[in-house]
VOBA-1610 file (N, C-alpha, C; in pm, whole numbers, padded with zeros to 5 digits, always signed):
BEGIN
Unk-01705+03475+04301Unk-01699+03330+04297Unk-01559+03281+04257Unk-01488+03316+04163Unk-01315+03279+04136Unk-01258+03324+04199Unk-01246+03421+04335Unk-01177+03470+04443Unk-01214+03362+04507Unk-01337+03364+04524Unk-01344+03204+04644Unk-01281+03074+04610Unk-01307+03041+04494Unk-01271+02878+04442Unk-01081+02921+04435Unk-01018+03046+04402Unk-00871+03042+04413Unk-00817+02992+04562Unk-00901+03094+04621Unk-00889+03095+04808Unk-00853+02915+04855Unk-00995+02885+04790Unk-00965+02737+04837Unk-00857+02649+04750Unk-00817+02686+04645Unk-00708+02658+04587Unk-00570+02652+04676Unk-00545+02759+04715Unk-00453+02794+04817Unk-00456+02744+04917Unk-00585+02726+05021Unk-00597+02676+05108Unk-00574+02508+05149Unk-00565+02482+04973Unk-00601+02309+04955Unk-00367+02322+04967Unk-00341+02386+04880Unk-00208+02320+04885Unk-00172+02386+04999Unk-00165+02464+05107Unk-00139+02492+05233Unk-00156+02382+05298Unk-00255+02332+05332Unk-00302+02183+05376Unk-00190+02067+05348Unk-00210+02069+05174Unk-00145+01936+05144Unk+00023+01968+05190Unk+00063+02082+05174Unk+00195+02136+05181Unk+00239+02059+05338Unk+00137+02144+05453Unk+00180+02074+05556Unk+00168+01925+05628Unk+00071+01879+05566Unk+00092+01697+05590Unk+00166+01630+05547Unk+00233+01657+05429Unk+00378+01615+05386Unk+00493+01639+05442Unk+00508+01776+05468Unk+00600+01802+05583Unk+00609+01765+05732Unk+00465+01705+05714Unk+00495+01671+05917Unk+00487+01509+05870Unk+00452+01454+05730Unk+00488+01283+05740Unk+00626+01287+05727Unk+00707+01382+05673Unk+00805+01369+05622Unk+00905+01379+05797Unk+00840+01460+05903Unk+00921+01466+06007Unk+00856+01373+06089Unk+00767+01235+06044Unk+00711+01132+06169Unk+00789+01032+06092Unk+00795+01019+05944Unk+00852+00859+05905Unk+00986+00865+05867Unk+01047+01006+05831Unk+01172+01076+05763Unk+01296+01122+05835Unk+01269+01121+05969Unk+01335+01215+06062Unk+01372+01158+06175Unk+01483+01195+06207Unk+01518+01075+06382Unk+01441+01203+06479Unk+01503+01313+06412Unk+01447+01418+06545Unk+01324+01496+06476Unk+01240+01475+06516Unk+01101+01585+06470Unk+01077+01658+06572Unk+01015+01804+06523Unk+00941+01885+06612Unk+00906+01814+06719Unk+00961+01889+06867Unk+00885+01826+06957Unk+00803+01795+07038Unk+00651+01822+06950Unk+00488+01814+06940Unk+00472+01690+06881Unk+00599+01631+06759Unk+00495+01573+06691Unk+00582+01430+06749Unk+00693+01442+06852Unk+00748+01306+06930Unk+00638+01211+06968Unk+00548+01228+07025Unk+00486+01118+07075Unk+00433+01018+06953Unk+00405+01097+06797Unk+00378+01043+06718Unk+00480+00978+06605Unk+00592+00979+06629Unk+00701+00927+06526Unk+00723+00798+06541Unk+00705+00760+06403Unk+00711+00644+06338Unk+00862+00653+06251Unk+00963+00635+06277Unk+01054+00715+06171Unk+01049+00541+06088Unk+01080+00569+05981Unk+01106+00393+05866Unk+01278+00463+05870Unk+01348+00305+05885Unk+01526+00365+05841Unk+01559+00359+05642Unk+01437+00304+05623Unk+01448+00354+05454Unk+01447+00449+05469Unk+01353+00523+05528Unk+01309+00707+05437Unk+01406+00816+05494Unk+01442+00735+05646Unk+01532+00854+05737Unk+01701+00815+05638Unk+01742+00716+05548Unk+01849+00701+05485Unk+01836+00827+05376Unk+01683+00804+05314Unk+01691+00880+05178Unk+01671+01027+05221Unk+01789+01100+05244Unk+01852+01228+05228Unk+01763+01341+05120Unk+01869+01230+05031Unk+01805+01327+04912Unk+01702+01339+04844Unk+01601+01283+04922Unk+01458+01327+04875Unk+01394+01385+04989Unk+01458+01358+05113Unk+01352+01435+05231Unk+01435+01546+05327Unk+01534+01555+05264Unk+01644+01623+05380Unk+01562+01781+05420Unk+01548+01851+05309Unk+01529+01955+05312Unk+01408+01997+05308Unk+01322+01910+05260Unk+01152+01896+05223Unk+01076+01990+05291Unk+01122+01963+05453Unk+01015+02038+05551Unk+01024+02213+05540Unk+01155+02206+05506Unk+01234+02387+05481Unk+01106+02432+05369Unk+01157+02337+05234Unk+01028+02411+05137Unk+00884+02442+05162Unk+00853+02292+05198Unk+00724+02305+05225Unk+00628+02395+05324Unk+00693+02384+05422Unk+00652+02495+05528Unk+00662+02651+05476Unk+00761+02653+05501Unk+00771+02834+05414Unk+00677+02856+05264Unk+00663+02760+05163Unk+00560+02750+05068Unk+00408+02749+05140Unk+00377+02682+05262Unk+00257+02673+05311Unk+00234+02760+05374Unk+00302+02831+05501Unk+00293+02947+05548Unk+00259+03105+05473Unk+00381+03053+05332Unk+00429+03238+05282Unk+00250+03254+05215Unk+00181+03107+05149Unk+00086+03127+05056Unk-00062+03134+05183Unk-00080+03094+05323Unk-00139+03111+05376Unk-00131+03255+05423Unk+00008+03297+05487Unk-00029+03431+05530Unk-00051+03554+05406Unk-00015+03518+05282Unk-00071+03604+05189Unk-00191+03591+05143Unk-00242+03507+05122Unk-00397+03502+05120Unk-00489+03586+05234Unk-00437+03611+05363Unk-00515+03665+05451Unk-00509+03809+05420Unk-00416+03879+05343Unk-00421+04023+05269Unk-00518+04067+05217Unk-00576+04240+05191Unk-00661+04236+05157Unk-00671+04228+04964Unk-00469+04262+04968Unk-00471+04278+04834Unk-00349+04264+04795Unk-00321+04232+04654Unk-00171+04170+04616Unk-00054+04260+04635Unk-00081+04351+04648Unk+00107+04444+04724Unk+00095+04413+04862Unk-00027+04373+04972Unk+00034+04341+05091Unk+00055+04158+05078Unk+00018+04120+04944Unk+00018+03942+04978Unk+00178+03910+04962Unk+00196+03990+04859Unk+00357+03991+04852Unk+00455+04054+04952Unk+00421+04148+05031Unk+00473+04180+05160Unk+00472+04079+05244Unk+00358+04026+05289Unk+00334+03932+05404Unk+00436+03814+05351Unk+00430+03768+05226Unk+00508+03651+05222Unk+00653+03675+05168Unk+00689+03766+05163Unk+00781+03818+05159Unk+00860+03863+05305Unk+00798+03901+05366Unk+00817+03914+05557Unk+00841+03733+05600Unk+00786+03643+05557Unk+00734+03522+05649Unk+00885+03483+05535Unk+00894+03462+05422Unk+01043+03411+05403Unk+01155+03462+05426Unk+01157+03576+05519Unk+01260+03644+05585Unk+01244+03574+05699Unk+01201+03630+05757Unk+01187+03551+05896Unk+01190+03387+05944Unk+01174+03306+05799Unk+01214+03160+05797Unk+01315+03161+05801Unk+01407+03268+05662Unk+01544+03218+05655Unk+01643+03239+05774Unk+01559+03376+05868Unk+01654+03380+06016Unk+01619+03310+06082Unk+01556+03209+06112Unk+01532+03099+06176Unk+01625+02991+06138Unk+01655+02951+06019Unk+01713+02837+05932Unk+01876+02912+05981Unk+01903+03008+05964Unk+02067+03061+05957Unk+02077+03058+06115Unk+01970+03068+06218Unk+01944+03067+06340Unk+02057+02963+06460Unk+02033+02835+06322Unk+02066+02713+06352Unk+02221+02704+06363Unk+02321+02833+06292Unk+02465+02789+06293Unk+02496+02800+06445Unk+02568+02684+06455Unk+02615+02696+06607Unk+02660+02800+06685Unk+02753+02883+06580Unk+02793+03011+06716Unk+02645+03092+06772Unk+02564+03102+06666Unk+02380+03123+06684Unk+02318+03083+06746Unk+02326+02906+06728Unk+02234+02841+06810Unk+02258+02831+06960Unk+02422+02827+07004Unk+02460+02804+07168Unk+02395+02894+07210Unk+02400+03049+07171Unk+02362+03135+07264Unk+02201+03159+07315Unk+02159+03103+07207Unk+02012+03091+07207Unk+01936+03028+07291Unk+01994+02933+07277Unk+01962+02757+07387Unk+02009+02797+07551Unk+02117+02860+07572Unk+02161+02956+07728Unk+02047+03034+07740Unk+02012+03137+07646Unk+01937+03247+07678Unk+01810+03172+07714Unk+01767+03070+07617Unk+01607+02996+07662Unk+01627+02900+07786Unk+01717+02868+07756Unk+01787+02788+07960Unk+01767+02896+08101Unk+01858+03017+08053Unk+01809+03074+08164Unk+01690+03195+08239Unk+01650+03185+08090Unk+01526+03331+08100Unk+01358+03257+08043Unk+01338+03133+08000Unk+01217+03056+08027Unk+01168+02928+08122Unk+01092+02892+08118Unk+01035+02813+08201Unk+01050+02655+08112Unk+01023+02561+08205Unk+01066+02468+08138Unk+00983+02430+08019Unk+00849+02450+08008Unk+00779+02407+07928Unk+00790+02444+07797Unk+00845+02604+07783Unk+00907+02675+07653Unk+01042+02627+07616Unk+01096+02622+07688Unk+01217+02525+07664Unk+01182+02372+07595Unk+01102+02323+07682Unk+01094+02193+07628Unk+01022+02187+07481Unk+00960+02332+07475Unk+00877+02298+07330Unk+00944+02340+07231Unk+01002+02488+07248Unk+01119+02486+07147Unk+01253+02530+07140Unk+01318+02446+07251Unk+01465+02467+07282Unk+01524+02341+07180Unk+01519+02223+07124Unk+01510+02149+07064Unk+01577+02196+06925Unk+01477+02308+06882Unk+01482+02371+06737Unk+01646+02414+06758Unk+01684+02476+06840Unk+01848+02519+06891Unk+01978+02431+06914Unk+01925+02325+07004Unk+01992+02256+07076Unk+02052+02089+06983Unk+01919+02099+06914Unk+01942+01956+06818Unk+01928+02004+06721Unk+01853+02113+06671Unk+01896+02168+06502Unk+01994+02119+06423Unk+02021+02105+06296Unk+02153+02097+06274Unk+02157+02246+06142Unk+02218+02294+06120Unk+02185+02396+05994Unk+02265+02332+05849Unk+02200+02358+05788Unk+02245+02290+05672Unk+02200+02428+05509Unk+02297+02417+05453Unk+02260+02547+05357Unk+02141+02465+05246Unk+02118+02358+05213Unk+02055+02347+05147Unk+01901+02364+05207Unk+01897+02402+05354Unk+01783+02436+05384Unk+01718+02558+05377Unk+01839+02662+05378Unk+01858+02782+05326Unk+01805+02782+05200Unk+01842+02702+05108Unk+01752+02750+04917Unk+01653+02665+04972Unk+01643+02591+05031Unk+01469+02537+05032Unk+01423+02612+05062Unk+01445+02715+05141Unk+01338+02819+05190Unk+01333+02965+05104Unk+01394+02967+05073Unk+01414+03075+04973Unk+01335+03053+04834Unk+01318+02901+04802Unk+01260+02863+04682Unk+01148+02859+04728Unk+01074+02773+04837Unk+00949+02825+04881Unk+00876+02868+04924Unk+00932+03062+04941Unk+00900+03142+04935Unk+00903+03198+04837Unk+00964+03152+04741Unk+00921+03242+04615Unk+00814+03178+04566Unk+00831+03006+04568Unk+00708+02957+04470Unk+00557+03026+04541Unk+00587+03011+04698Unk+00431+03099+04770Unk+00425+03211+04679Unk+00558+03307+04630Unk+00505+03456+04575Unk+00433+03451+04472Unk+00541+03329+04385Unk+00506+03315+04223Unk+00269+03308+04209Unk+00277+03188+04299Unk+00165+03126+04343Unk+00049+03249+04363Unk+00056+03314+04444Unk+00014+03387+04538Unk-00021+03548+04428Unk+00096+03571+04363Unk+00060+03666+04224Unk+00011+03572+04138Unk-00005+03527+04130Unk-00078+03467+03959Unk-00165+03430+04030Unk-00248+03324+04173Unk-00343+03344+04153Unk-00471+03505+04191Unk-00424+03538+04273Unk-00450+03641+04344Unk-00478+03753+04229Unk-00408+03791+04140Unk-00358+03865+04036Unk-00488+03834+03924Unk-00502+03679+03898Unk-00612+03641+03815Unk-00745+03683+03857Unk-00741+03667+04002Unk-00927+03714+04064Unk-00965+03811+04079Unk-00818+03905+04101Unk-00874+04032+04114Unk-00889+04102+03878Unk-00804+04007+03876Unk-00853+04079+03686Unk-01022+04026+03692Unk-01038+03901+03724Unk-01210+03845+03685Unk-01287+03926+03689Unk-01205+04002+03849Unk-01382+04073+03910Unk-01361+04208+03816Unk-01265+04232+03745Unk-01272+04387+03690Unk-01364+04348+03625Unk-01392+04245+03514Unk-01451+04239+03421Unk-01609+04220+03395
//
């Protein structure tokens, strides 16, 4: 029963993690993912304030992802692997973005996909911009997923010893 009610613990800020991050790229953002274009509302208050939303989506996502795909483990040395793998693989995505990186990327998806992969995520390349503070956003929330993810994970499996 406290493995389950943690589960949904996790599951609840995974959730909340990513609706903040995708309001933050419909009311926050000139350029959002481009799935969530048809729905952007950007406000020029929130797309001014920088420094509360610049980097937001970096944390939050990698915090929502690293603590979702570790929860699907069967046990805390692979929960910390898995989210430990998923904030690697964010941060080469995020470093993805430096231009000598991104040109070649955006050619290679120009000339070796179809338009529809292109159109869904050639964008991430082409209009990216890279910025290092997106770099510690992701690095921080992937750790807070670890921090998260051992303590609760760590607590349910002590309950059931007992």
């Amino acid at each position: 029963m406290i493995r389950n009610t943690r589960l949904v613990l996790i599951l609840a800020i995974v959730v909340f993690s990513m609706m903040v991050a995708t309001a933050v790229y419909l009311f926050a953002r000139l350029y959002p993912p481009e799935i969530l274009v048809p729905f952007q509302s950007t406000d020029p208050d929130l797309a001014r304030a920088i420094w509360i939303f610049g980097s937001a989506p970096s944390f939050l996502y990698t915090l929502a992802l690293g603590l979702l795909i570790g929860a699907c483990t069967p046990n805390i040395t692979r929960a910390r692997v898995h989210c430990l793998t998923w904030t690697g693989l964010a941060l080469c995505l995020e470093l993805s973005q430096i231009p000598n990186i991104a040109e070649p990327i955006s050619s290679w998806l120009y000339n070796f996909s179809s338009q529809s992969i292109r159109a869904f995520i050639g964008p991430y390349w082409s209009r990216g911009i890279f910025d290092p503070l997106d770099l510690l956003a992701t690095l921080i929330g992937g750790f807070t997923a670890l921090i998260l993810l051992d303590h609760l994970l760590k607590e349910s499996t002590d309950a059931n010893i007992s």
